[in-house]
N, C-alpha and C positions, 0 to 999 in steps of 0.2 A: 617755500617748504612744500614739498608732496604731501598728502593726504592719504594714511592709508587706510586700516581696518581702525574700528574704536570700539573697547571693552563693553560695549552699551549694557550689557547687564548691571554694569555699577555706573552706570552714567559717566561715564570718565569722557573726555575732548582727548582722549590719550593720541596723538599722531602717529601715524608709523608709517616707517619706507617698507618698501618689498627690496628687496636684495637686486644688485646692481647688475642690469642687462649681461648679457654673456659678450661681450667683447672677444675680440685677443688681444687676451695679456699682452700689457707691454713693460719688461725689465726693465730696472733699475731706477734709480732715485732715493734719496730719505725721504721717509717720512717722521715729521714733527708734530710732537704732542706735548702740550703741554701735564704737569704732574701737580698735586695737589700739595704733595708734603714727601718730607724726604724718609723711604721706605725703612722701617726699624731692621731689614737684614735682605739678601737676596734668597734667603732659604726658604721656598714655600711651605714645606713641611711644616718648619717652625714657629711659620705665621697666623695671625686672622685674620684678614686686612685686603679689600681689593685693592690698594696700595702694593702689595708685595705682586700679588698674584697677575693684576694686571700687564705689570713692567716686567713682570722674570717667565712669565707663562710661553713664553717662544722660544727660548733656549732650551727646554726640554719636549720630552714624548710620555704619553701616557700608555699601558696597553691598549686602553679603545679610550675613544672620547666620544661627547655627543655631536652629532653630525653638524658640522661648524654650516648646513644650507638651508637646517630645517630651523624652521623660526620657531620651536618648542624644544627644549629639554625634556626627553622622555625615553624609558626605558628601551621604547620600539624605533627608538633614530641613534640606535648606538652604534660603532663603526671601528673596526681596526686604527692601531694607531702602530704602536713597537708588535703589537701579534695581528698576524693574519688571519687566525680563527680561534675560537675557543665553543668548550661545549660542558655540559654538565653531564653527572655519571646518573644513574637513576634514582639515587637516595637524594636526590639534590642538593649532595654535602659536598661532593668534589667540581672543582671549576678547573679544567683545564684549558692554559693559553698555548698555543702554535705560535713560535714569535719569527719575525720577518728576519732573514738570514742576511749577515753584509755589511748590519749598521756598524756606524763606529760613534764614538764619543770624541766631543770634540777637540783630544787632545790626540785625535789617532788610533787609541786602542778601541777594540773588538767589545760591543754591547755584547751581554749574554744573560741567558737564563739567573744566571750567580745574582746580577745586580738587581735583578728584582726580590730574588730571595732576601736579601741585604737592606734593599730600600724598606719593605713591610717590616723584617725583623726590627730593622731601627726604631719604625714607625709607633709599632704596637709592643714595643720591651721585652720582644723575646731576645734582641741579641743587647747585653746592657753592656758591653763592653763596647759599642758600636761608639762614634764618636759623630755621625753623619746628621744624627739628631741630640741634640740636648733639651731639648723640649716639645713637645706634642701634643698638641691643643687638639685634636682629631684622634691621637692615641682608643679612644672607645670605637670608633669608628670599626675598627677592626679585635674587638673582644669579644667577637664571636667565630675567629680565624684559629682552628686547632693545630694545623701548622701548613707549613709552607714545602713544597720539596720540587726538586728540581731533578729533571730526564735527560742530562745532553744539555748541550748548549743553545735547546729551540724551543725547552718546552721545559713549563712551570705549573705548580699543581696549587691552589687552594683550597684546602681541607675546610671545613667548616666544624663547629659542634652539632650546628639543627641547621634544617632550610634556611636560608635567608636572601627574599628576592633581589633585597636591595644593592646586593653587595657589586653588581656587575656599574649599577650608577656609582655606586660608592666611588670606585676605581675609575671612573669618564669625568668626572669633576677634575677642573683646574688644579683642585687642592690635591691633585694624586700622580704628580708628575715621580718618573722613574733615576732615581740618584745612583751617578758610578760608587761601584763599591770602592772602588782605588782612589778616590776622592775624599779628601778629608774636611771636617765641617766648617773649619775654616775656612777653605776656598767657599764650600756654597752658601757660606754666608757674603761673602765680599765678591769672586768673577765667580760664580757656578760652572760646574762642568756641565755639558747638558749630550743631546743629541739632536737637540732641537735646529728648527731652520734657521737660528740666529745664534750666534754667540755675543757675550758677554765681554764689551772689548773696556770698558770704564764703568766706575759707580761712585763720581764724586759727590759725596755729601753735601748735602743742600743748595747742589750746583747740577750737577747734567748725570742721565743712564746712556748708555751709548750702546747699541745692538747692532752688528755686521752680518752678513748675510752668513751660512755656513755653506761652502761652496760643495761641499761630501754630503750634501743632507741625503737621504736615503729617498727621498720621493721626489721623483727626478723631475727636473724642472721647475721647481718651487724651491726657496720661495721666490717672488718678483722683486721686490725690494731690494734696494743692497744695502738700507741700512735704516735704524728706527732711532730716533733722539728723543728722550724722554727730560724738557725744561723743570726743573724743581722752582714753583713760582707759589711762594704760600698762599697768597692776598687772591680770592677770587676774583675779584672786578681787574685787578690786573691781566689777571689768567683771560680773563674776558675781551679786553683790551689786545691782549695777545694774537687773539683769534680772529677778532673783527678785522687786523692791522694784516695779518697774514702771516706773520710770524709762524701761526702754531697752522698746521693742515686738519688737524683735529684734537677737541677739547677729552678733557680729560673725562672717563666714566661717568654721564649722570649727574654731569657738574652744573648744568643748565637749568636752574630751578624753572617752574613758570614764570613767578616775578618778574626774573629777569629776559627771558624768552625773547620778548617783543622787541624788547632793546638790541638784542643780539642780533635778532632779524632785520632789522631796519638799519641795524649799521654794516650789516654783511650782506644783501638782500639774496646773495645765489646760493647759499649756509643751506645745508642737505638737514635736517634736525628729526630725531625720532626721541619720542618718549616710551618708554614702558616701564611696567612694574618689575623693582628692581630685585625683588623677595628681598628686601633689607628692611627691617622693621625698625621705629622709634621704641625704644621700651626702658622702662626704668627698672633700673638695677638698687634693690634694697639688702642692709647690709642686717641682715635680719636678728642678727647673735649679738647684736652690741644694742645698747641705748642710742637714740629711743625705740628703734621700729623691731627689737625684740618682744616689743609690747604690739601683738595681732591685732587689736582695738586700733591704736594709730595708723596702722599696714593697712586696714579698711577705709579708716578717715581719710588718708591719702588718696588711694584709689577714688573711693566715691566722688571726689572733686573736681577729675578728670571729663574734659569735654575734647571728644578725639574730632568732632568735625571741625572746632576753632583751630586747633593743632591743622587741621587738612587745609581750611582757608586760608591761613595769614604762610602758614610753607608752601602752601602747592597749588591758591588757588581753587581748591577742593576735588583736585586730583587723587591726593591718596585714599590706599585701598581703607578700610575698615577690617579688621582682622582679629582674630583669639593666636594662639599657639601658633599655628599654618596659614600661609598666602591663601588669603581667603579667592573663592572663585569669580570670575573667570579665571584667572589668573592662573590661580592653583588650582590642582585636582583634590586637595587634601583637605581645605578648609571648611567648616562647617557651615553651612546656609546664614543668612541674616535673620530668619525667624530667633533661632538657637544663638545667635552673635547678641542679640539685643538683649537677654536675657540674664548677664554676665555683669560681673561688675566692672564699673570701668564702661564699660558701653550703652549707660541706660539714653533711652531717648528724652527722658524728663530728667536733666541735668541738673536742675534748680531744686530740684525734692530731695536729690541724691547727698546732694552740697548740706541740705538742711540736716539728713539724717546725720551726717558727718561733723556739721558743728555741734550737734548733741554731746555725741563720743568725744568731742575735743572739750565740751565746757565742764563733762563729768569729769573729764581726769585732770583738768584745773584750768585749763589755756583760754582764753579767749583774745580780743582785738588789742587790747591793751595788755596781752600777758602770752605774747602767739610762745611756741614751741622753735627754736633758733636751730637750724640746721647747714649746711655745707652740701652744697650738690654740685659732685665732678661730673666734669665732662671732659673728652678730649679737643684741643685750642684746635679747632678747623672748624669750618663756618657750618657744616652739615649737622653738627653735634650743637657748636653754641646754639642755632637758631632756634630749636625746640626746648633747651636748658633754659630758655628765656624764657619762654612761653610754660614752661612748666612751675617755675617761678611765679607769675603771675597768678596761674589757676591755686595755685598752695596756698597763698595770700588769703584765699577766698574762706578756707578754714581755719584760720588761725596759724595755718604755718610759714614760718617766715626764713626762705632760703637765700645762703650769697653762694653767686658764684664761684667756683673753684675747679679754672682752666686749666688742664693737662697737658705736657706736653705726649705728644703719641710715640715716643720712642720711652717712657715710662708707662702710657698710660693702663696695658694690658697687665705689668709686673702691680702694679698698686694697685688695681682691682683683682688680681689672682692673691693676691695677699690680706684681699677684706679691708685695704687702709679706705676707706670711704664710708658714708655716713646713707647718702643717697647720691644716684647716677643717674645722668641721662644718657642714654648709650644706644649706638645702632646694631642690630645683630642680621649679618649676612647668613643666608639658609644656602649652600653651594648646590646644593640639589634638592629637588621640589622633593622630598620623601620623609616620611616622618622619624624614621631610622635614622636620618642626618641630622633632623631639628632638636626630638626628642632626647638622643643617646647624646647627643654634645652639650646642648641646654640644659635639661631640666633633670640627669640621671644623674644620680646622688655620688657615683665616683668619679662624674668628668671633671676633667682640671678648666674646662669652660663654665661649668655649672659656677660661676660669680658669684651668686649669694647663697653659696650653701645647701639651694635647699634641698631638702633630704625627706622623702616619703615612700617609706618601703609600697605599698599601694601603686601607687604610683610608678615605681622600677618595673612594678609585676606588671601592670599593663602596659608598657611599654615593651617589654620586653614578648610578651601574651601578641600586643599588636603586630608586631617583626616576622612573629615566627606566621601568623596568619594569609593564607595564600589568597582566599577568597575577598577580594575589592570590596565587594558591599558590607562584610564582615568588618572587615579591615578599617573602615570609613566610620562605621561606628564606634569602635571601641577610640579613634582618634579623636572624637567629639568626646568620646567619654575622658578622655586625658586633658582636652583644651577645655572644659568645664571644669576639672578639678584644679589645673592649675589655676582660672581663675578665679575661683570661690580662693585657693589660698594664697592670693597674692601672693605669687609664686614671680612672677619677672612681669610687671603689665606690659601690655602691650598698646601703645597711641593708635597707632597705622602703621603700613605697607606703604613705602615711599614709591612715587612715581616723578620719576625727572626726568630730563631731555639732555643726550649727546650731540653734537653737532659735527661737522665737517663739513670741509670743503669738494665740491663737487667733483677735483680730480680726483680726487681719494674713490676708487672702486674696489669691489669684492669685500663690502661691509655686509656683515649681515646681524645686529645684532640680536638678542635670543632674547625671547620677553619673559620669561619665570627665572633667572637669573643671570646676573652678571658677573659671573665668575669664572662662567666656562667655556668662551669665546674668544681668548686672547692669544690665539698663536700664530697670526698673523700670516700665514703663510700663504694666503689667497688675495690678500690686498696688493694694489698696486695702482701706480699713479698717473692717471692720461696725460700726459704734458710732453 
């Protein structure tokens, strides 16, 4: 395994590669990847899930994306993708895109201006007759978009209501791929139309994704691949198995805990392996309006019991980040210092005081060892989910509360938690882009259809909303600390940690570059290819 740069601000052993010598490319070959769980739809829009976005993120184009060579996500590595430029007007309410002339979709017909109009209409519910989305987990993302219009067939306008810097990442994230309007949502849930370097040639269920090269792709000479096989293998020690044997060319996103690390190395030994912080947090999901944990007293008992460095040891080795609301730093630009992190509940450094205050709260309201408080805490059935559900379990134990298991499958699991049917969750929440616009407004704003447990503080909307429109960074910074402190005084969604795991590959596999502040928006594959 290479060695690359390591987080040392947070003491992390984090490995990392630098991106794959400049070669010449050499065409052609599959590449094979093993899959974790078989994808609840091919429709990104539709989805949360690096599951979907992983597997379907090649088949389309976004207007600009983050520079798939810079090894940071950041506002200042943004790049053409469907538009060849865009600029803002002086009110910094209109964003206009220039779009690349020629492309086609890959059923033949003419990309144009219309299908973007069409894709956000769907997106954000101005066109409700649309059929392209039927549900939109990202829909706030853009409710600050006053409308959308269109120049010709090359150029596309977004209106705004007030500034908002964020909105150019909004639109560079994986999760903002460009959908035909002559496509119906049928198809892009099952072969997606795209315009992307790969089409969509199979998607059998809990069996194989199959991707072929698109030979019309609009950027000529890419991609190198002629084709990408995506194994649906649930059992990760198999998936492991897979990869050591040769089967797979590379594992699936972040699937390589540390635990398993050493093993993987030693039965692969030429295994290429990089770890980074995936911005995907562990955090538990409280079903706040129902018994018991409509009672605030228990929502603290809970909390207080939590030890996130045991959670960091026994998953990662004590790899993961420490985190409030935002990918805390290095990692993140947005996350508040560790003085201000310790401070919070849920993160105290004297764990054992914290436990104590909390079986106070639990023996006044009647519970104790022999009379705990009996709960059900869902997770979704993959190992990424059970492994902390376990461990959450056991820390509950310690106050009186006594939780069983209750494994989801992931093609329900997002409908039962958007429905409130749960008690308590252990749940992972991906941040697609490092900006509190995306964390905040999908999380924690009182009308997201992600916001899972309801919570609702007008307060709360205001600075959030207060923080977005703010241009100045050091301003900005703080009023974000001021939002990850109120969330956690109100046990608003805890957060454990900031997971950090290891992808792997086989050394022909070139033109990897993965992005360390998320894993969402690197998957279009269109630079990889394979020395053999």
């Amino acid at each position: 395994m290479r060695l690359g740069m390591a987080f040392a601000a947070t003491s992390l052993a984090v490995f990392m590669t630098t991106a794959s010598p400049a070669f010449a490319q050499k065409a052609g070959g599959t590449l094979h990847i093993s899959h974790r769980e078989n994808p609840p739809s091919a429709s990104i829009h539709e989805e949360a899930t690096i599951s979907v976005v992983s597997t379907f993120m090649a088949a389309f184009n976004n207007l600009v994306v983050f520079d798939p060579k810079e090894k940071t996500n950041s506002p200042d590595h943004i790049i053409g993708d469907l538009a060849d430029s865009w600029s803002w007007d002086a009110s910094k309410t209109k964003l206009t895109f220039k779009l690349h002339p020629g492309v086609k979709w890959h059923d033949g017909k003419p990309f144009t201006a219309k299908d973007v109009k069409c894709t956000f209409d769907a997106v954000d519910g101005a066109d409700a007759k649309s059929d392209l989305v039927r549900k939109s987990p990202r829909k706030i993302w853009y409710q600050n978009v006053k409308d959308i219009t269109v120049n010709g067939d090359l150029e596309v306008t977004f209106e705004l209501k007030r500034p908002q810097s964020s909105l150019l990442s909004m639109l560079a994230s994986g999760y903002s791929p460009i959908y035909a309007c002559h496509a119906n949502g049928r198809e892009m849930r099952t072969k997606p139309i795209g315009t992307g370097p790969f089409k969509v040639t199979e998607f059998k269920r809990n069996e194989v994704i199959k991707l072929v090269k698109n030979k019309d792709y609009f950027k000529k000479g890419k991609p190198y691949l002629d084709a990408i096989e995506w194994k649906i293998v649930p059992n990760r020690s198999t998936r492991m198995l897979g990869f050591q044997s040769g089967q797979f060319d590379m594992t699936f996103d972040s699937d390589v805990s540390f635990p398993m690390l050493k093993d993987v190395m030693d039965q692969k030994k030429d295994a290429v392996c990089e770890a980074r912080a995936t911005a995907v947090s562990s955090n538990i999901l409280i079903n706040r309006d129902a018994p018991p944990f409509n009672n605030p007293e228990i929502r603290r008992a809970m909390v207080d019991t939590i030890d996130v460095k045991a959670f960091s040891q026994i998953l990662s080795q004590g790899h993961d980040l420490d985190g409030a609301a935002m990918l805390p730093p290095p990692a993140g630009k947005w996350g508040m210092p560790k003085e201000m992190l310790a401070t919070l509940p849920g993160h105290a450094a004297d764990v054992e005081k914290s436990r104590a205050e909390a079986r106070k709260i639990m023996e006044k309201l009647g519970y104790s060892a022999s009379n705990p408080l009996k709960i059900k805490i869902a997770t979704r059935n993959i190992a990424i989910y059970r492994d902390p559900a376990v461990i959450l379990i056991d820390q509950l134990k310690k106050v009186y509360i006594e939780g069983d298991l209750e494994p989801i499958d992931s093609s329900v699991w997002y409908n039962k938690i958007a429905k409130k049917d749960y008690q308590l969750g252990m749940n992972l929440t991906g941040v697609a882009v490092d900006d509190p616009d995306v964390n905040f407004y999908e999380n924690y704003y009182s009308t997201s259809e992600r916001n899972y447990t309801g919570y609702n503080n007008p307060e709360v909307d205001k600075l959030i909303d207060q923080q977005s429109a703010e241009t100045d960074v050091d301003k900005r910074k703080k009023l974000v600390w001021e939002i990850e402190k109120k969330l956690a005084e109100d046990v608003a969604r805890p957060t454990i940690g900031y997971n950090v795991a290891n992808t792997c590959w086989d050394p022909k596999v070139k033109g990897v570059n993965l992005q360390v502040n998320s894993i969402y928006n690197g998957w279009r594959f269109e630079d990889y290819w394979l020395d053999k």
